[in-house]
DOMI-33200 format. One record per residue: x, y, z of N, C-alpha, C, CB in turn; residue in three letters; residue number from 1. Coordinates in Angstrom, 2 decimals, padded with zeros to 5 digits. Glycine has a CB too. Layout:
N
TORGU       n_x       n_y       n_z      ca_x      ca_y      ca_z       c_x       c_y       c_z      cb_x      cb_y      cb_z   residuo   num
TORGU         X         Y         Z         X         Y         Z         X         Y         Z         X         Y         Z       ala   NUM
...
***
This chain:
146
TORGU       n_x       n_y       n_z      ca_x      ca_y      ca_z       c_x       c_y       c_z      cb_x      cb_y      cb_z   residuo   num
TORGU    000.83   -001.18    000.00    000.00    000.00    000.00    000.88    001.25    000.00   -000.94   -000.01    001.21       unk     1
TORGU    000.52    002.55   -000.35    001.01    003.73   -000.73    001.15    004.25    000.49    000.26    004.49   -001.66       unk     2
TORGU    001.85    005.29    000.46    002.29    006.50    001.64    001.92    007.83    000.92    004.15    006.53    002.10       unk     3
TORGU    000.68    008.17    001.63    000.34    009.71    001.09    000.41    010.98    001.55   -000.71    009.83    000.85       unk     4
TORGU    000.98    011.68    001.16    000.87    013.17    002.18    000.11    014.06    001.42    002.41    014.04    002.57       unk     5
TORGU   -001.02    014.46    001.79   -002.31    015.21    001.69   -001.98    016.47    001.81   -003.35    014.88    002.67       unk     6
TORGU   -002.15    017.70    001.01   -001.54    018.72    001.60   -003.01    019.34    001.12    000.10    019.30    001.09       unk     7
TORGU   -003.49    020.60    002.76   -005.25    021.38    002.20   -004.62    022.59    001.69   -006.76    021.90    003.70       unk     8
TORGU   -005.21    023.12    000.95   -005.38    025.08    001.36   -006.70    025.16    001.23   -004.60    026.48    000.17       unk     9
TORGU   -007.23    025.81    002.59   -008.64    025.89    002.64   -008.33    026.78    003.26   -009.60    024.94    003.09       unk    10
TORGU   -009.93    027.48    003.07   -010.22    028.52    003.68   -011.37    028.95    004.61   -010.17    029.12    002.89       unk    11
TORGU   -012.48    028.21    004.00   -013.88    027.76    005.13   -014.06    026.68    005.24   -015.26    028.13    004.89       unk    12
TORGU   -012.96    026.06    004.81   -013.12    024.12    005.92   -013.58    023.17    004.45   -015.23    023.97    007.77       unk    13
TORGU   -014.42    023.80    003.24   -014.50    022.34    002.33   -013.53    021.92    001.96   -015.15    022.27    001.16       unk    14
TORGU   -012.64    022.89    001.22   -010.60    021.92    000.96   -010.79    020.88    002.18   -008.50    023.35    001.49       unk    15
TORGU   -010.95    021.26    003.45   -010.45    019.99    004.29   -011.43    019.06    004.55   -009.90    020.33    005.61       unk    16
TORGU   -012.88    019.27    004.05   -013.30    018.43    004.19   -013.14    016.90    003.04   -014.33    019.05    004.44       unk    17
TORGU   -013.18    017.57    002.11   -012.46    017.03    001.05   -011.30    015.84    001.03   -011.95    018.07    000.59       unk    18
TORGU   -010.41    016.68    001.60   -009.35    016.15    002.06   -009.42    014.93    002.62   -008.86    016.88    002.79       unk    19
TORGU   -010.23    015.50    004.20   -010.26    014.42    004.84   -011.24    012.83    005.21   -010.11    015.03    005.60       unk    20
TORGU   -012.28    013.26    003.78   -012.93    012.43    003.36   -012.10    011.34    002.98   -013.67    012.90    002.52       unk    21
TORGU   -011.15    011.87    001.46   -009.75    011.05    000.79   -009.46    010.14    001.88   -008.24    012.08    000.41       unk    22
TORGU   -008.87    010.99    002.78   -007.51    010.32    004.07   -008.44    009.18    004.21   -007.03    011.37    005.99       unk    23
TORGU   -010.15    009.40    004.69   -010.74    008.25    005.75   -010.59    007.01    004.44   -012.80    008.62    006.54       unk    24
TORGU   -011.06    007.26    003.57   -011.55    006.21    002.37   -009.71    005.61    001.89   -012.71    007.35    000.65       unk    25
TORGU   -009.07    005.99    001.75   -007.55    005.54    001.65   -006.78    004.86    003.12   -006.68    006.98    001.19       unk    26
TORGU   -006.95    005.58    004.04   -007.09    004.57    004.67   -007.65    003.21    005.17   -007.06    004.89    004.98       unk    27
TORGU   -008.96    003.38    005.05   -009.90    002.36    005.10   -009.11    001.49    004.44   -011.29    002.60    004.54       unk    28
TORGU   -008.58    001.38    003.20   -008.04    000.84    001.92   -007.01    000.02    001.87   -007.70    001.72    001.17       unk    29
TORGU   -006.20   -000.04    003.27   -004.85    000.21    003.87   -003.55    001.37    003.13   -004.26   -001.33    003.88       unk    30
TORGU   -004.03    002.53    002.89   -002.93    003.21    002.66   -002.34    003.78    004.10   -003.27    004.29    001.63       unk    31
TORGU   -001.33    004.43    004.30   -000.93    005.93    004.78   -001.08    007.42    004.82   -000.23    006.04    004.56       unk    32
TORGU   -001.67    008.15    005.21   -001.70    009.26    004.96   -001.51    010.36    005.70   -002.46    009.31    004.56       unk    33
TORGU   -000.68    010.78    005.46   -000.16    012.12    006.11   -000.88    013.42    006.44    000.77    012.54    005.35       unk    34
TORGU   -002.09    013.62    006.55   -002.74    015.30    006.19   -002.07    016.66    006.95   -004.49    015.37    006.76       unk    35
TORGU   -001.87    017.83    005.68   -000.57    018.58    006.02   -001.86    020.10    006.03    001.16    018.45    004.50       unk    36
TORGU   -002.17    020.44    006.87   -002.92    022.00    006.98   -002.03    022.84    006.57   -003.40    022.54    008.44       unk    37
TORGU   -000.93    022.61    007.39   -000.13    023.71    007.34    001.24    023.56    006.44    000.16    024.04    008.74       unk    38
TORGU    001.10    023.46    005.44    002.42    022.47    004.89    003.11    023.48    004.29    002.12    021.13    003.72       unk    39
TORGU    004.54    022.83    004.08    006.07    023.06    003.98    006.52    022.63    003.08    006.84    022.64    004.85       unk    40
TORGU    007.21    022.34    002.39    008.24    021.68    001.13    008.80    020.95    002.12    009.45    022.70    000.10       unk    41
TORGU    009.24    021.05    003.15    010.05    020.11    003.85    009.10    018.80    004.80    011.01    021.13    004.87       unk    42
TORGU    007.68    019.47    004.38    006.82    018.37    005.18    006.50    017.09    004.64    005.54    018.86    005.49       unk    43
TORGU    006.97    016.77    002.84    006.34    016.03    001.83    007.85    015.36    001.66    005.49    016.92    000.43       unk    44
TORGU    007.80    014.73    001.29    008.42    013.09    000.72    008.80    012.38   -000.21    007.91    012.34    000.79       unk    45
TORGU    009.69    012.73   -001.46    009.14    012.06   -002.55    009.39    010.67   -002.76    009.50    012.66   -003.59       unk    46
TORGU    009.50    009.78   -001.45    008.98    008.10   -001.60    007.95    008.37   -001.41    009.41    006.85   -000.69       unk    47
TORGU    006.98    009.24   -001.05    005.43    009.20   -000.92    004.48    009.93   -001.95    005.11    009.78    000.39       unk    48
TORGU    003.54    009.44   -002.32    002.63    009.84   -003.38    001.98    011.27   -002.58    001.39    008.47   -003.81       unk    49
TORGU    001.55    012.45   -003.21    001.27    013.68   -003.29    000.23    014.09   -003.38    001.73    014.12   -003.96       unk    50
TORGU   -000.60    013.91   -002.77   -002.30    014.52   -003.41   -002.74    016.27   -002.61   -003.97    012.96   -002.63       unk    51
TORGU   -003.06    016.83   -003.96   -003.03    018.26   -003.15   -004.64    018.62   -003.49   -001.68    019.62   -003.84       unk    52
TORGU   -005.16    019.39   -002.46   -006.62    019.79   -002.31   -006.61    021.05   -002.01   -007.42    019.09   -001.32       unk    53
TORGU   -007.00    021.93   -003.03   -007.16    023.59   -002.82   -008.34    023.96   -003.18   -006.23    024.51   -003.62       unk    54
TORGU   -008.72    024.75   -002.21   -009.73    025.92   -002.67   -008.83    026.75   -003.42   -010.50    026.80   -001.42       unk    55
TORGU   -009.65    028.16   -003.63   -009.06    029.27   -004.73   -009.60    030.50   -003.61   -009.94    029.27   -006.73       unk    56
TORGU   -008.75    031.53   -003.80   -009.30    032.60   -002.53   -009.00    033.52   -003.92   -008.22    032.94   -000.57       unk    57
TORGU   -009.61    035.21   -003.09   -009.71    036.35   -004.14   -009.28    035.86   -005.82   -008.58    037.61   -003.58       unk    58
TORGU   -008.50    036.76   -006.17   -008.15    036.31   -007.36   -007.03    035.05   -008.00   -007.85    037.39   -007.73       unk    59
TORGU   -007.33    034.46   -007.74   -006.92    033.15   -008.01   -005.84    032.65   -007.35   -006.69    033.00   -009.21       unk    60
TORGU   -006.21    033.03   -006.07   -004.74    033.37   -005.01   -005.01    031.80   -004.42   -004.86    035.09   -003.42       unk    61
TORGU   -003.55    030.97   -003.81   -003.42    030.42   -002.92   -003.85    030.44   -001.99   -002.80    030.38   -002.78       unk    62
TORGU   -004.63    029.80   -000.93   -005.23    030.01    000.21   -003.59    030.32    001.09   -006.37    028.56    000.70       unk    63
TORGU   -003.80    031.01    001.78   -002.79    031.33    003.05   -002.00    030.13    003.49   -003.61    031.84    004.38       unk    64
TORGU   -002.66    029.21    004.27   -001.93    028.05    004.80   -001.32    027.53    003.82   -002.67    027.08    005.44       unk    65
TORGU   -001.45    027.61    002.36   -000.92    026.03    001.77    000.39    027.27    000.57   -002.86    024.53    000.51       unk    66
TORGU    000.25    028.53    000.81    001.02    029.41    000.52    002.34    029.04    000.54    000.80    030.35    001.17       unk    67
TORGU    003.06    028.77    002.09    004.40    028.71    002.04    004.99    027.80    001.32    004.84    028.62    003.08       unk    68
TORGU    004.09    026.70    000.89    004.39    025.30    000.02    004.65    025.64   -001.17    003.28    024.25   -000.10       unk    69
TORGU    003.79    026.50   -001.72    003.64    027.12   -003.29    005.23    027.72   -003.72    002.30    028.64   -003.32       unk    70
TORGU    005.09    028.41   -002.35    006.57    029.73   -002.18    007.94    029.37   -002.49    006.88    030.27   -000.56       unk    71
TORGU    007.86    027.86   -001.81    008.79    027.37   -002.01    009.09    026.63   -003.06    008.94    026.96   -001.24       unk    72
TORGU    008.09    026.32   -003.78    008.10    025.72   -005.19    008.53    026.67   -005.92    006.85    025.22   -005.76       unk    73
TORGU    007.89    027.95   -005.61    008.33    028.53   -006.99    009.54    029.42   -007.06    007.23    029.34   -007.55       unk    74
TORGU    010.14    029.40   -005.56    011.62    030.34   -005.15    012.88    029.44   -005.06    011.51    031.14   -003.51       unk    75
TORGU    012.37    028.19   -004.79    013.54    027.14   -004.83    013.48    026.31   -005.59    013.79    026.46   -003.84       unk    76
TORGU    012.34    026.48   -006.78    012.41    025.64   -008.05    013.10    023.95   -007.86    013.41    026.58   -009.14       unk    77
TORGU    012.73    023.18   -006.72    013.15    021.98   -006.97    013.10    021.38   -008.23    012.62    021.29   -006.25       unk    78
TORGU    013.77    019.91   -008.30    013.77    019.02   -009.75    013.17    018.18   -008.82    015.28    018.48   -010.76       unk    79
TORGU    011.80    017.98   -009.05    010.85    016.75   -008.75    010.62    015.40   -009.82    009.44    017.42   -008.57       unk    80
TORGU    011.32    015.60   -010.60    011.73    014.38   -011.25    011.09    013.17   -010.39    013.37    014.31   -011.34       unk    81
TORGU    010.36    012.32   -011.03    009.98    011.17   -009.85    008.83    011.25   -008.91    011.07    011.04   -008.90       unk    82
TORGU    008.75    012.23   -008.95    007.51    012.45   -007.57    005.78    012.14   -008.30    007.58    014.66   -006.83       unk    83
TORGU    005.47    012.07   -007.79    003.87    011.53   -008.64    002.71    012.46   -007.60    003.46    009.17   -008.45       unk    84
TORGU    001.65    012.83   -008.27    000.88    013.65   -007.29   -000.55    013.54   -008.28    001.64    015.44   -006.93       unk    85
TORGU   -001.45    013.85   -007.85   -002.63    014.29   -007.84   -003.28    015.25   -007.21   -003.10    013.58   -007.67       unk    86
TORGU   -004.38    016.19   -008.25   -004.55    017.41   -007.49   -005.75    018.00   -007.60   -003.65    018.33   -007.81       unk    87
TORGU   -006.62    018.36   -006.58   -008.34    018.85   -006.68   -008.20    020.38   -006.92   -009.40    018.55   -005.06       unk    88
TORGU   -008.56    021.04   -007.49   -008.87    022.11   -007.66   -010.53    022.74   -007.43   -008.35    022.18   -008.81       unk    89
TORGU   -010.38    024.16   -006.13   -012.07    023.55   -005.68   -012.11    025.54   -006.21   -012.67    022.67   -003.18       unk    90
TORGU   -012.79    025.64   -006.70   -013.73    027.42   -006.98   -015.04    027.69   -007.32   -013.25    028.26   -008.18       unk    91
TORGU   -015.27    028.62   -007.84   -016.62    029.03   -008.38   -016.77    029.77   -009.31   -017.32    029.53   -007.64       unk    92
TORGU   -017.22    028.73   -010.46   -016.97    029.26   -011.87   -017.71    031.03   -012.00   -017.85    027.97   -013.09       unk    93
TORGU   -018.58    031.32   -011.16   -019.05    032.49   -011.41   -017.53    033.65   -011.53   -020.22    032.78   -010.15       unk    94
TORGU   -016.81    033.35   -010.59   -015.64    034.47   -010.47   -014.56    034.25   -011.63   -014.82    034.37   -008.91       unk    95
TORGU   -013.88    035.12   -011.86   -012.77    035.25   -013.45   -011.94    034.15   -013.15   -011.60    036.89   -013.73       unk    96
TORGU   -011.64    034.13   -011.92   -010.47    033.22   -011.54   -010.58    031.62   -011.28   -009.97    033.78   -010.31       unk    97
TORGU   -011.81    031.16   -011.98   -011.90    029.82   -011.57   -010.96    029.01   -010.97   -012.18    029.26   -012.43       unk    98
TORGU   -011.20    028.17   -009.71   -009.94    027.12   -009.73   -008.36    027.31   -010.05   -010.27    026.20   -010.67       unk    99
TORGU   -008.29    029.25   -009.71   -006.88    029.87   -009.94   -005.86    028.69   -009.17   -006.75    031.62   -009.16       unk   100
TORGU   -006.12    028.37   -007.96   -004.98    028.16   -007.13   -004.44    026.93   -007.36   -005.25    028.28   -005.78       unk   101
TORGU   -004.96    025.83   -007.55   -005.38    024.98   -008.01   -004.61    024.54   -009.59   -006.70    025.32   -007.92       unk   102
TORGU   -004.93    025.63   -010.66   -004.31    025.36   -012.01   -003.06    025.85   -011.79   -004.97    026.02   -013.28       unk   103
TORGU   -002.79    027.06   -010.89   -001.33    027.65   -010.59   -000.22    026.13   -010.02   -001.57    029.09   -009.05       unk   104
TORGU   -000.82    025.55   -009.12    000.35    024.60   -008.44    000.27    023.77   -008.97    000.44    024.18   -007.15       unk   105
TORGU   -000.72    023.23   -010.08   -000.28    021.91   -010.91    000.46    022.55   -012.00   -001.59    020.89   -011.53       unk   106
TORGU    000.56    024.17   -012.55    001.51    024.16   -013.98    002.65    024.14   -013.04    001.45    025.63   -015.31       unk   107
TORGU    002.72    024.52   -011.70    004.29    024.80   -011.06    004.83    023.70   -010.46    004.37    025.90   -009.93       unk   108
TORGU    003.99    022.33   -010.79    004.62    020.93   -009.98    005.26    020.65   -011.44    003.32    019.46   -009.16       unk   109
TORGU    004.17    020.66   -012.17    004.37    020.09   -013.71    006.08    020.94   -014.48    002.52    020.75   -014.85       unk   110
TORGU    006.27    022.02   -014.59    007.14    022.30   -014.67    008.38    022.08   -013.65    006.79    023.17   -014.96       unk   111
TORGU    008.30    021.76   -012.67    009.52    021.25   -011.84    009.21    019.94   -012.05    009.69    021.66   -010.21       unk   112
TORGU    008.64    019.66   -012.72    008.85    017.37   -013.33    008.00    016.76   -013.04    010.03    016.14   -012.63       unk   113
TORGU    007.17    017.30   -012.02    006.91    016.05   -011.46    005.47    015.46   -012.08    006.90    016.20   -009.85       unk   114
TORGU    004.84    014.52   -012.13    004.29    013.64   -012.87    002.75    013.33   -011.95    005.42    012.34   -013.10       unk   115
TORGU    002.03    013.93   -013.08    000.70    014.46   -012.40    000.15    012.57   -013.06   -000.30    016.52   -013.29       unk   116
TORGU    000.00    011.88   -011.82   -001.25    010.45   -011.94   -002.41    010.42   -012.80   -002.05    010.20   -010.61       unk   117
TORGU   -002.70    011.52   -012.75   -004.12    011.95   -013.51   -004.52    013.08   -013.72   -005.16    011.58   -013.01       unk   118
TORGU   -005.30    013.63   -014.96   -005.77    015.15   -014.96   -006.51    015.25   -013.38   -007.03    015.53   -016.44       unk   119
TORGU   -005.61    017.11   -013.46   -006.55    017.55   -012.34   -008.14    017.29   -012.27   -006.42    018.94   -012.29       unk   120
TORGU   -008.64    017.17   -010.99   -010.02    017.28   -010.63   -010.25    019.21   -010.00   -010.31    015.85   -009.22       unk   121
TORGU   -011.23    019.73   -011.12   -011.96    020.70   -010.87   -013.24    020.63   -010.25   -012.05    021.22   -011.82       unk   122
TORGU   -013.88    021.33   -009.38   -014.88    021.55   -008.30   -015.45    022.34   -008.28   -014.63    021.59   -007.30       unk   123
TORGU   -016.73    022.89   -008.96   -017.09    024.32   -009.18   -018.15    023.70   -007.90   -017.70    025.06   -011.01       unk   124
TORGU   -017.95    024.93   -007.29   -019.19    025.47   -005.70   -020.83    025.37   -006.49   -018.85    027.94   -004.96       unk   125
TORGU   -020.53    026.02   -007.47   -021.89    026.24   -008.37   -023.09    025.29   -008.67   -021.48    026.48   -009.61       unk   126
TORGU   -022.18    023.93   -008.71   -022.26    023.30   -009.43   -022.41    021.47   -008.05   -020.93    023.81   -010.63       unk   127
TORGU   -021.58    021.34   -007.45   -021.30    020.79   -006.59   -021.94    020.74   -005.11   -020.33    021.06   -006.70       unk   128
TORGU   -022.90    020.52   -004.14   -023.39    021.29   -003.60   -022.44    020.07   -002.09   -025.23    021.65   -004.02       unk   129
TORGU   -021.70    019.06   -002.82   -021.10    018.01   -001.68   -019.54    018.17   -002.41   -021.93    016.05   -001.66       unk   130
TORGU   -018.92    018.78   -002.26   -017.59    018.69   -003.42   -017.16    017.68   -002.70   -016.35    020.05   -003.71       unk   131
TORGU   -017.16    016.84   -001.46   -016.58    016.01   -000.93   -016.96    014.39   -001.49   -016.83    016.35    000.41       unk   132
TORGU   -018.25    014.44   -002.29   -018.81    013.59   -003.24   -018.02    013.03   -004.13   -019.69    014.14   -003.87       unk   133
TORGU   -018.03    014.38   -005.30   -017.55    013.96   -006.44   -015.82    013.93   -006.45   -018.19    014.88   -007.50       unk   134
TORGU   -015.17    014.47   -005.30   -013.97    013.55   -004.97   -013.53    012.46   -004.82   -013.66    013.63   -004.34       unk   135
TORGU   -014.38    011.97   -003.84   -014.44    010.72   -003.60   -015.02    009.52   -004.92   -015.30    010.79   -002.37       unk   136
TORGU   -015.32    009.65   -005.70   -015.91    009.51   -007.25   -014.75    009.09   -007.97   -016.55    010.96   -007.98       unk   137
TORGU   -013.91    010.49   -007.87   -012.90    010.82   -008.62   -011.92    009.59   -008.11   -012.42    012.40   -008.40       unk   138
TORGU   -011.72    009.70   -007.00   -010.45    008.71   -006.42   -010.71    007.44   -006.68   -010.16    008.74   -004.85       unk   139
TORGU   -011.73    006.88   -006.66   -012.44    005.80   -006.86   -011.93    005.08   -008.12   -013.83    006.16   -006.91       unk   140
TORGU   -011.50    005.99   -009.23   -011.34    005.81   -010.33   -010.05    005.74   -010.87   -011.96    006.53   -010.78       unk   141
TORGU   -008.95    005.82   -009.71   -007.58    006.02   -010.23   -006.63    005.28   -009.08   -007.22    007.75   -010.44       unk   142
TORGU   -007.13    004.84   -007.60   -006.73    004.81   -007.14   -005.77    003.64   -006.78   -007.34    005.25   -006.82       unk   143
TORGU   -006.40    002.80   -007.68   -005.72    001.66   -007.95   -004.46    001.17   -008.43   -006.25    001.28   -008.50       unk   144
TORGU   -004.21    002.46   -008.86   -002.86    002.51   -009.82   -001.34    003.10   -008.63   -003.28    004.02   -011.43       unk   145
TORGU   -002.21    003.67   -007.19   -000.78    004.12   -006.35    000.07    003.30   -005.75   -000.99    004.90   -005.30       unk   146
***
């Protein structure tokens, strides 16, 4: 079984509910999972598989908590060569910035190498009224392969 480190950026709690829907159902599963609120570049692993869960705040901004992670991706430009991840992207198509935060850290994993498992999962609020649903949907469908 896999070793996962979960990383949220949320901002009114669905990123983590989300999240921690994943963790219960992967564990159940016998995986590992790490869940990172507050995460770091130095909190993640790359013997461990990557799954990232963001909301989108103002304009297509990073939520705060999952910020310093981003920061460091994009100021210390690691070579993630090898690393494997998966990634939810959660917004509301009404605003310009759909799922900004979200498309921002998968072009900035993807350009430092690392090797996205599957197209992102997008989450429109609009549209979704359980985003913790059609996650769980989503994982259902790939998860076999970690």
């Amino acid at each position: 079984m896999a070793e996962i480190d979960i990383l949220v950026g949320t901002v009114y709690g669905a990123a983590m509910l989300v999240a921690e829907t994943l963790s219960d159902h992967l564990e159940a599963n016998g995986h590992v999972c790490h869940l990172h609120e507050e995460a770091e570049l130095t909190d993640i692993d790359a013997s461990r598989f990557l799954l990232i869960v963001s909301a989108t705040t103002g304009q297509g901004d990073i939520p705060p908590n999952l910020q310093p992670f981003a920061s460091a991706l994009a100021d210390r430009a690691p070579y993630m060569k090898g690393w494997r991840y998966a990634l939810i992207a959660m917004g509301d198509s009404s605003y310009e910035h759909f799922c900004g935060a979200g498309r921002r850290l998968d072009g900035l994993l993807q350009e430092l190498a690392a090797e996205a498992l599957v197209p992102r999962l997008e989450i429109d609020a609009t549209v979704e009224d359980e985003p913790e649903v059609a996650a769980l949907a989503w994982l259902k469908t790939w998860e076999n392969r970690l």
